[in-house]
N, C-alpha and C positions, 0 to 999 in steps of 0.2 A: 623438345618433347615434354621435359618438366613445364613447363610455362603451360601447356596445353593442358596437362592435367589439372593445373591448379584452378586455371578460368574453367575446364569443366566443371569442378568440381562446384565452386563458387557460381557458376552461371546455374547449374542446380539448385543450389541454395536458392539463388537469388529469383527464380523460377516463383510467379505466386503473386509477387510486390504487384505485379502489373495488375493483379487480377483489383488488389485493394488501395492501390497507392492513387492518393491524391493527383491534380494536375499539379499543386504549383510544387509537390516532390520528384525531387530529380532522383533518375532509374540511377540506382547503384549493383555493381557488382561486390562491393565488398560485404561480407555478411556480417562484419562484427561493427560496421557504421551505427548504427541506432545502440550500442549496447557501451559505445568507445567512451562516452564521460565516464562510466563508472566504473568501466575499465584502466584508465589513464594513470591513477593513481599507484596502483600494483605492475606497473609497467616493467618497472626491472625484476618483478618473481616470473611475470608472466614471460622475458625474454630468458630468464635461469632455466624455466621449466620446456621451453622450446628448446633452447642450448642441449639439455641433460636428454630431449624428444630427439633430437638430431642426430646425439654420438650414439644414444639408445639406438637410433634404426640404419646406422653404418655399420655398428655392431652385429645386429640381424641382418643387414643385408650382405652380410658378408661370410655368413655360416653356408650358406650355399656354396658359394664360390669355395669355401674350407671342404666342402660335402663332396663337391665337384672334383677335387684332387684325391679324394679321399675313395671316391668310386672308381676312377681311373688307376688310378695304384693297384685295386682289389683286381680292376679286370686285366689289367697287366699281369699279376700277379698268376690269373686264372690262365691266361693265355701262355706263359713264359712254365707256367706249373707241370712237370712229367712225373709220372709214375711214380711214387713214393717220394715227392717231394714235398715237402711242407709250402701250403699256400702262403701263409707270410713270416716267411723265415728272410731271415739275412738282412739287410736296408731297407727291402720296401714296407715289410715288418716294423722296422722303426719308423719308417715316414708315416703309416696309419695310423698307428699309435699317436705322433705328435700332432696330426690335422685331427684326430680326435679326441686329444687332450684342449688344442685350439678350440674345437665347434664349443665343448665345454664351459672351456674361460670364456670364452665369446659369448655365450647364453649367460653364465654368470654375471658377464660385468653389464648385457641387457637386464638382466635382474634388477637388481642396485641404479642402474640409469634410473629402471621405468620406477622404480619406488622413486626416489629423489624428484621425477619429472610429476609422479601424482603428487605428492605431495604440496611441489608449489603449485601445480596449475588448481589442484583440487581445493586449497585453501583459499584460492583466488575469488573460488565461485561462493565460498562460503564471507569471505571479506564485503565479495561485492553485496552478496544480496544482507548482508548487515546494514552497509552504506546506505542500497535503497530503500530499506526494512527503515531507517530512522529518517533519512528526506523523505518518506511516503507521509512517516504520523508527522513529522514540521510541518511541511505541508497542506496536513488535514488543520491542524491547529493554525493554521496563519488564517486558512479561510473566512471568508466572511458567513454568518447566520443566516444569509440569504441561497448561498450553495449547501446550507443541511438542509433548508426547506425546500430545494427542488430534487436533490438525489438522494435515492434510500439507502439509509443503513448497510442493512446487506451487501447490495453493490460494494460499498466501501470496505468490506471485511474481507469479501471475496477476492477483492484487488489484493489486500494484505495477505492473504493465505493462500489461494488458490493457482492466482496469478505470479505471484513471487515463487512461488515451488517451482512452475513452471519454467522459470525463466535461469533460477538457480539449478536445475537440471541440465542445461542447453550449456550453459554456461561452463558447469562442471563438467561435465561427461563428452559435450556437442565441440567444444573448443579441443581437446584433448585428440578426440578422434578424429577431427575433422584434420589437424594440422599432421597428427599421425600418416592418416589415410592420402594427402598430398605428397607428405615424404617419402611414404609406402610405393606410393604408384610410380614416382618419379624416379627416385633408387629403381625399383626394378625395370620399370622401361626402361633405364639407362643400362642398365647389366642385361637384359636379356637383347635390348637394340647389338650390344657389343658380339652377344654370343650367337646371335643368330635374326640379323634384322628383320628381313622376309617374314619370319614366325612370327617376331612379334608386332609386328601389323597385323598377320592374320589373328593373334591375339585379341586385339583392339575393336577388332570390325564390330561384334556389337554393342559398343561403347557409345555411340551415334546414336541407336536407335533406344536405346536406354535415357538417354538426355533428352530426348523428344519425348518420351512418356514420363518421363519423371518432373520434366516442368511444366508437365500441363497437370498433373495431380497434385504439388504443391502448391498452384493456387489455391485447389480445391480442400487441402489438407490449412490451410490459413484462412480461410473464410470458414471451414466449417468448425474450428479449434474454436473460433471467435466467438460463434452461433452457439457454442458450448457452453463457454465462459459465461456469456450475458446470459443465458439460461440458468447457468448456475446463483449469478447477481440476482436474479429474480427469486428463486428458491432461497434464498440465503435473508432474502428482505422479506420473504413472508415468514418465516420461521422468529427472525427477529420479531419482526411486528408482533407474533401469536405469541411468544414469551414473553415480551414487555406489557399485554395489554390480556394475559392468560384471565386476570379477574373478569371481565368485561368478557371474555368468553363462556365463559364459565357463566357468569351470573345470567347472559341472553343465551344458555344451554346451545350454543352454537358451535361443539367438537366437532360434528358430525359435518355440518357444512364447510367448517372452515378447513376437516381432513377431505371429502369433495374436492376442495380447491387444490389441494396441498398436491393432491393426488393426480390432477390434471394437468399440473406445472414438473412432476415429477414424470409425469407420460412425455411429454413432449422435448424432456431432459435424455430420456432414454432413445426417444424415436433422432433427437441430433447426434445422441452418442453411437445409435447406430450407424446412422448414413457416414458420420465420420471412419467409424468403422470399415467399413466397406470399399472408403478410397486406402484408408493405412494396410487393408488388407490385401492389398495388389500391389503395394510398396514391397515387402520382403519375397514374395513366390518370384516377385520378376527378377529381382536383382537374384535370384537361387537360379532361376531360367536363363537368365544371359549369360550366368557366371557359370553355370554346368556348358554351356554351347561355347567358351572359348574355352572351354578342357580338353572338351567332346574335337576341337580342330587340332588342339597342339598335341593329343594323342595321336591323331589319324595320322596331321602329317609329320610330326617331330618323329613317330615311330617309324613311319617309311624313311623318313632320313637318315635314323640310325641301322635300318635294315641297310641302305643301300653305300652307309658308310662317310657322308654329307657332315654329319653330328655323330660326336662319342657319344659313349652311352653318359660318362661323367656328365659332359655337355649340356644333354636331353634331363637327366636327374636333377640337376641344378635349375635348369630352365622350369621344370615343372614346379620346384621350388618355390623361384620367384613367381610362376603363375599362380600360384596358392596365396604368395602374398600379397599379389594382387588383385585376388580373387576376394577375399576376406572383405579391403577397406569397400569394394561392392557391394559383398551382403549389407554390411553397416551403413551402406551408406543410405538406403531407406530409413533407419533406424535416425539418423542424422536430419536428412531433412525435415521427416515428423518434427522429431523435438526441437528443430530450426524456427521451423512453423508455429509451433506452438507458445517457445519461446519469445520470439517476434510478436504475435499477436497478443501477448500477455505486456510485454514492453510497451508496448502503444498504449493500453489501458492502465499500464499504471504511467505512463510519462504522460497521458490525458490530467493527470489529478497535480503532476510538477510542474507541468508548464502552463498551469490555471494560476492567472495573476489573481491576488486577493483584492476583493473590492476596496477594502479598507486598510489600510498599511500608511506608513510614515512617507510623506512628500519631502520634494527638495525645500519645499519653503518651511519645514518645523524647524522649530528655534530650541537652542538649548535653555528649555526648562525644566528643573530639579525639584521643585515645592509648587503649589496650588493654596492660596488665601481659602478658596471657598464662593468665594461672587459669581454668581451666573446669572446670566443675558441672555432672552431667545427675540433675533430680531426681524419684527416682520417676516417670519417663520413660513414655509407653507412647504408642504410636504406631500408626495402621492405615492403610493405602491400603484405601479405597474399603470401610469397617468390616473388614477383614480383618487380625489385630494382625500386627504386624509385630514391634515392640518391647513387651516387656513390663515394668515395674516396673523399669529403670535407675535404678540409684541408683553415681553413679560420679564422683569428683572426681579433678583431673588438676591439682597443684599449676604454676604458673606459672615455667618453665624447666626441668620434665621432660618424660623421655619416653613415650608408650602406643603401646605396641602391640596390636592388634586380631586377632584369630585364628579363627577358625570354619570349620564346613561353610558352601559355596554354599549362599546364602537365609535366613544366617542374622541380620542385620541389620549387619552392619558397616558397609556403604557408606553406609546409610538414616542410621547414626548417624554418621557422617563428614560427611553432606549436611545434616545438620540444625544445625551450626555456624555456616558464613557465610548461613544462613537459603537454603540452596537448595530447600527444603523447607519449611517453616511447622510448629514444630512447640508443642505445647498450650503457652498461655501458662504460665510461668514456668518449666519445664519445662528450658529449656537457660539456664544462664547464665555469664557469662564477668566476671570481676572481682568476682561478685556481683551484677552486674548483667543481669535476664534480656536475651535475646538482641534481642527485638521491643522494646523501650525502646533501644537502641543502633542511629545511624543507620546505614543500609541502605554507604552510602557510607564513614563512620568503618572500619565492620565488615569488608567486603571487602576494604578498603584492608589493613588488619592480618593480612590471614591469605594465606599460598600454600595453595592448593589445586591435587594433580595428581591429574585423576580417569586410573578406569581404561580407558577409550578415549582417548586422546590425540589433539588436534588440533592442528594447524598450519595457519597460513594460509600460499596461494600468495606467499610473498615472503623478502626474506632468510634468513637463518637468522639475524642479529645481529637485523632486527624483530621476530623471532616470544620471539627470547629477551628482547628491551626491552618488549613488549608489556604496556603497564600501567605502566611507569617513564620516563615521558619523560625523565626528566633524569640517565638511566644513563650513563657516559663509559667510554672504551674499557676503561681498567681495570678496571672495574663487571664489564664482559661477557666479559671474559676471567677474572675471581677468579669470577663463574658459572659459564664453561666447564668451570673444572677442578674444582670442587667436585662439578658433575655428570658427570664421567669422558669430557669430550664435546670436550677439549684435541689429545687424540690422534686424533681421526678429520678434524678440519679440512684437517690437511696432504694427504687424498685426495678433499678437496673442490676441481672448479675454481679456484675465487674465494673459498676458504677462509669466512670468518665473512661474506663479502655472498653467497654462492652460493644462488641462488634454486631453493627444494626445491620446487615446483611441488603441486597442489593436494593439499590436506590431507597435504601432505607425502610423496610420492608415492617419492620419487627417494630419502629415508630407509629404512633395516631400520626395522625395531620397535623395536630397541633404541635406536639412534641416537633417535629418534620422542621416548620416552621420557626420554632423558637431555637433549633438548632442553626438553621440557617442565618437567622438574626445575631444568634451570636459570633459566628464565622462573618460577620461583616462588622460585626463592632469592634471584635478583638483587637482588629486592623487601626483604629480612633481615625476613621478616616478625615479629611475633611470633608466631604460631600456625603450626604447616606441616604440611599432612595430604597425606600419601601414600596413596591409594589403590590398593595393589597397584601402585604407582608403578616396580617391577624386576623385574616378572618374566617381562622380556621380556631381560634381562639376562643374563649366565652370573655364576654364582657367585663367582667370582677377582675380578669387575667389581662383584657389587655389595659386594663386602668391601670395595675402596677406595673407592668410592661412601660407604657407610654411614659410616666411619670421616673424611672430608674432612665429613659434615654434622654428625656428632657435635661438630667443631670450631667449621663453621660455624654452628650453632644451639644453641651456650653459650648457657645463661639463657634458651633461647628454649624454647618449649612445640612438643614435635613430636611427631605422631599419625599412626603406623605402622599400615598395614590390608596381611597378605601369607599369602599361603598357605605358606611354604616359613620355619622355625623359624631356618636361620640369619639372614633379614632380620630377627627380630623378640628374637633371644635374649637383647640386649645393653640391651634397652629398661630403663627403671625399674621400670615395671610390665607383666606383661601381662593383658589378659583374653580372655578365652574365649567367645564367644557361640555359645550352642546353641539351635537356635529361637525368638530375640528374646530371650533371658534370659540373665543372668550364671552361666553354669555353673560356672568355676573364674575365681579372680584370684589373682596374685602373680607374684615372681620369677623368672625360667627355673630355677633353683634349686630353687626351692621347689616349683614345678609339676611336675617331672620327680619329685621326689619324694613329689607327692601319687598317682602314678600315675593319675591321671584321663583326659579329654579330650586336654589338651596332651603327657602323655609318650604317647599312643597315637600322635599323630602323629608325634612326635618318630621314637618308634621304626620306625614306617612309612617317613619318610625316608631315616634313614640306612639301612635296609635296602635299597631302594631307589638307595640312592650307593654301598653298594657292592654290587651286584649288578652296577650302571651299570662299575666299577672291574672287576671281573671279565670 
């Protein structure tokens, strides 16, 4: 009969998967499968707090059985009782007294179980969803830039907050009761099987039709949780989006429509909350309705038993007992599956984001390298997002401690081949290499460490302006951050800072111009003396006079170092070693300012564009 209860109970659960589970997952009965890695580790709290769940409900299941002597005594008592006799005088007087000193101790030392037994299970659910709270943001950080650019924001936060609550709920509360409520039902089917078998089948009977309604509404209670969540990921990614892009709202006076939208996403959040609604809500009145109709039986006929003298009244008081406590893990147990379901569905969506291999990560064939010269090779290069070339036939070496400059129309590949360096990109095997050594054999961590990179969006985190420039150098000292300041021309705006170099520029650097932005960023990359340093259109947010001494403090700073210049505007690029030219992913012209202005091509058209252009600006 215990065996019975537990695959009911678990076949409940388990009630749903069918409705979402893949073909090539195999149907489980166990409901704690999907949740067991991040459970494995607290293995022996979580067997402590079963142990302490155990003696806890031998304990209560045994106050009955203490109840049950304890009512037979009193009717003894009543019955054996004549005219001016004391009802519990003389031994049976003592015996009441000690089965109700018993039921006492026996509820007290349930006390002290069930604290001990919350305690570990309860901290379990807080341990675990730490665990998954920190594999979630690894995770997110392993990932490649090409999984930010397909899923939003929001999503991502919503998995972190929304999804994890849920699953730390289930966790806490759902583990707890669930194994309760099997020890519950098992204990007293076994004491009342003893005291009175017959009954307690007629007990039972609508236990059957309860598992037939109940597994067909936990499918629909785990597809519609789901339907919730991802509705929430989508509200969560517009709100993101209208905070991060609030100026551009603002300046195209677009509140109005974009609260329209906000407002249509947040309809259709309420109309899945209801329909979910509506199944959770047949969850608890039914387990109250099943559970009142085997009351509604063991009154009618456990009372006729005891009228015709079959069952004591002790007997019958005891049995009702345990039908109470049998009664209970019922109600709960709607309560259980909901948050099973919900749990589960929320698990899937964040184990969606752990078991995403990252594009880019370290292979069997990386070699152990420690240091990077500076020499980089792109060989016969060609490159496509999504089959569309981008790059074509790059054949371009860049000796170790000069300079390249990068030059083109918008779209023409420069950024693409700026990004395919410290592997922000993935680009064909052997394809990019640095020492000689292609890029994917050099570890992931060697590689980044060796190289500044300033792309052309610049970001800032909400905190100092000295962390934003240490970022990546823990062991920079104040000279460190001030020989950065002045290299990046970012010496002279401190003194109209607050709090000079701790002045906190607030999110994504809010309280900066563009410029500043920039020359902050330039110096969080120099700090580092990399050997490689790519500017990504890294001034031209700058004025001219600024980036002249700008360029001339990194020429200093970046002797012997290899640095790769990408800028639309010829005086950031005139002074470089080399330049080249890219026109539609292809090397159009290369060589010296020099030389290019006198091949007349590409580079002196813009040349000449420019300066006309500066002075037209002069006039």
């Amino acid at each position: 009969m215990p065996r019975l209860q537990s695959d009911f109970i678990n076949g409940l659960l388990a009630g749903g998967l069918r409705y979402h589970q893949k073909q090539d997952t195999p149907m489980t009965l166990n409901p704690f499968r999907p949740f067991w890695t991040h459970l494995r580790p607290y293995r022996n709290r979580i067997l402590t707090g079963l142990l302490l769940l155990s003696i806890g409900q031998l304990a209560s299941s045994a106050i009955p059985l203490a109840l049950r002597e304890a009512v037979d005594l009193v009717k003894e008592g009543l019955d054996g009782a004549g005219e001016g006799v004391e009802l519990l005088a003389g031994s049976v007087g003592e015996q009441v007294v000690f089965w109700v000193l018993l039921i006492v101790g026996l509820a007290l030392a349930q006390m002290g179980l069930e604290m001990g037994m919350r305690w570990c299970l309860n901290s379990v659910s807080r341990l675990v969803e730490y665990d998954i709270r920190r594999d979630y943001f690894n995770a997110l950080l392993r990932l490649s830039l090409s999984y930010f650019h397909r899923t939003p924001t929001g999503d991502l936060i919503s998995r972190a907050t929304n999804d994890m609550n849920a699953v730390r709920m289930f966790l806490g509360f759902g583990v707890r009761m669930l194994f309760g409520a099997v020890l519950g039902l098992s204990l007293s089917m076994l004491v009342m099987c003893w005291i009175d078998w017959k009954l307690a089948i007629l007990a039972v009977v609508p236990m059957p039709v309860m598992a037939l309604v109940m597994n067909r509404l936990a499918g629909r209670v785990h597809h519609g949780f789901r339907s919730v969540q991802e509705q929430f990921s989508r509200i969560s990614a517009r709100v993101q989006e209208n905070l991060s892009g609030i100026r551009v709202v603002k300046a195209f006076a677009q509140g109005r429509a974009e609260m329209d939208a906000f407002d249509e996403l947040s309809r259709d959040y309420l109309v899945k909350n209801r329909s979910l609604i509506r199944i959770q809500s047949l969850l608890f009145p039914l387990t109250f309705l099943i559970s009142g109709a085997s009351l509604a039986i063991i009154l009618w006929i456990g009372g006729a038993h005891v009228i015709a003298g079959r069952l004591t009244l002790g007997d019958f008081v005891a049995f009702n007992a345990y039908l109470t406590k049998l009664i209970f893990p019922m109600i709960t147990l709607g309560w259980m599956i909901d948050r099973y379901q919900r749990g589960l569905a929320s698990m899937k969506r964040i184990e969606e984001i752990l078991a995403t291999t990252p594009e880019i990560q370290d292979s069997a064939r990386t070699r152990a390298v420690r240091a990077l010269g500076g020499e980089v090779e792109f060989r016969n290069l060609t490159f496509s997002y999504n089959g569309v070339p981008v790059l074509k036939n790059i054949d371009l070496h860049i000796p170790g401690g000069s300079s390249l400059a990068l030059v083109g129309r918008v779209g023409s590949g420069k950024t693409t081949l700026a990004r395919l360096i410290p592997r922000l990109i993935q680009a064909p095997r052997g394809a990019v290499l640095i020492d000689g050594i292609p890029v994917e054999e050099i570890p992931l961590s060697t590689l980044r460490a060796c190289i500044g990179f300033v792309p052309q969006d610049t970001f800032l985190f909400s905190d100092s302006l000295r962390e934003n420039i240490c970022l990546g150098s823990d062991g920079a000292t104040d000279t460190d951050v001030r020989w950065a300041g002045e290299v990046a021309g970012l010496s002279d705006d401190l003194a109209g800072f607050p709090d000079g170099i701790e002045t906190v520029i607030g999110e994504r650097g809010v309280t900066l111009s563009g410029g500043q932005k920039q020359r902050t960023a330039l110096a969080r990359a120099v700090i580092r003396r990399p050997e490689i340093l790519i500017l990504d259109d890294a001034l031209a947010s700058v004025d001219t006079q600024t980036e002249e001494g700008i360029l001339k403090r990194l020429r200093d700073a970046m002797n012997f170092r290899t640095t790769i210049l990408i800028a639309h505007r010829i005086s950031t690029v005139q002074s470089a070693d080399q330049i080249v030219v890219l026109d539609e992913g292809s090397i159009a012209e290369r060589g010296t300012h020099d030389a290019l202005i006198s091949h007349g091509g590409i580079y002196a058209a813009m040349h000449r564009r420019q300066q006309l252009t500066r002075e037209l600006d002069e006039i």
